[in-house]
N, C-alpha and C positions, 0 to 999 in steps of 0.2 A: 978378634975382639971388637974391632968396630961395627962388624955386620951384627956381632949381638947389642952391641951397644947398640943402634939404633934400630934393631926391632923391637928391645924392651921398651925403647921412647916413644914408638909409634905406636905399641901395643899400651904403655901408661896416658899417651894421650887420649887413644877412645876412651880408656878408662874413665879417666878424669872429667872425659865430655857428657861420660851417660850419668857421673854421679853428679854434676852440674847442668843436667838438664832434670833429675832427679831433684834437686834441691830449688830448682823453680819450681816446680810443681808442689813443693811441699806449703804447710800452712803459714808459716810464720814470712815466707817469699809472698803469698796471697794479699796477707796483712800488710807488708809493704806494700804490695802494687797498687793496694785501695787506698792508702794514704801518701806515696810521691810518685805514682806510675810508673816505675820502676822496679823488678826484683830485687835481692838483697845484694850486696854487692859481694858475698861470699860467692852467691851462685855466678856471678858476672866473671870474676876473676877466674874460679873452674872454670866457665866456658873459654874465655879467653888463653889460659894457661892449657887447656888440652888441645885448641886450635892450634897455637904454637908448639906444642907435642909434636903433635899430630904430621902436621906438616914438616918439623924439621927432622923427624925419623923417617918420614917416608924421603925425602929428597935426598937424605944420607945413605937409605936401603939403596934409592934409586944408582946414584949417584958411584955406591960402592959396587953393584952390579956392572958396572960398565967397564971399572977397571980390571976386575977380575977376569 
């Protein structure tokens, strides 16, 4: 149960990365960047929230590999 646990973490964090690199790119993220230089901070948090996905399912994948 843990090794699925954390390949659905690692496999929801790319997720989450490519739908917040998706919503930077999108228009209303544009609109923000031309008025505080900054994307929106929806897209901020997806990136941020799939980095930490991303990373704490792979180091659990890793991690449980070893014990096994």
């Amino acid at each position: 149960m843990n090794k699925t646990f954390s390949l659905a973490l690692l496999v929801g964090g790319v997720v989450l990365m490519i739908v917040g690199i998706n919503v930077t790119n999108s228009f209303s993220s544009d609109v923000s960047q031309f008025f505080t230089g900054s994307p929106t901070d929806k897209a901020i948090w997806m990136l941020i929230g799939g980095i930490v996905a991303t990373v704490a399912g792979l180091t659990m994948t890793m991690r449980g590999s070893k014990q096994a």
